[in-house]
C-alpha positions, 0 to 999 in steps of 0.5 A: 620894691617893698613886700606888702604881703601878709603871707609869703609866696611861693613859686609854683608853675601850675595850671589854672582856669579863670571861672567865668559862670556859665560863659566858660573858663579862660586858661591861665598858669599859676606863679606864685601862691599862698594861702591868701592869694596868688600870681597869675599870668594869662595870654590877655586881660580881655574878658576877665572880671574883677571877681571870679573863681579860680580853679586848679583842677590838679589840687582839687582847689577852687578858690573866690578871688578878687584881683588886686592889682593887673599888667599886661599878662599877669595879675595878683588876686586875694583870696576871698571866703565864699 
């Protein structure tokens, strides 16, 4: 498979929580990331938007993503500026 990534990812393993406005969060975990984007796996694809904020309350990080692309319990995701 041929990377199209413009930066590299690395391996982590962290808690995250998918923003959802005022209707809450949806638990995920964290793969993989880079300054531009990340990895995440989640238990379903039910409910999530295109558009949301990533938190990881561990680092203090709360990041506007975008997904880019989806399978059944994972996503990638770009980072957007705010």
């Amino acid at each position: 498979m041929e990377e199209r990534r413009k930066v590299p990812r690395h391996r982590v393993f962290k808690a995250g929580s998918i923003g959802l406005n005022s209707a809450g969060a949806i638990d995920c975990r964290v793969r993989n990331m880079s300054s531009d984007g990340a990895c995440l796996e989640v238990a379903s694809q039910v409910g999530i938007p295109d558009d949301f904020v990533l938190v990881i309350a561990h680092d203090h990080l709360s990041e506007p993503c975008h997904v880019v692309w989806r399978d059944a319990n994972r996503m990638g995701v770009a980072f957007r500026a705010a």
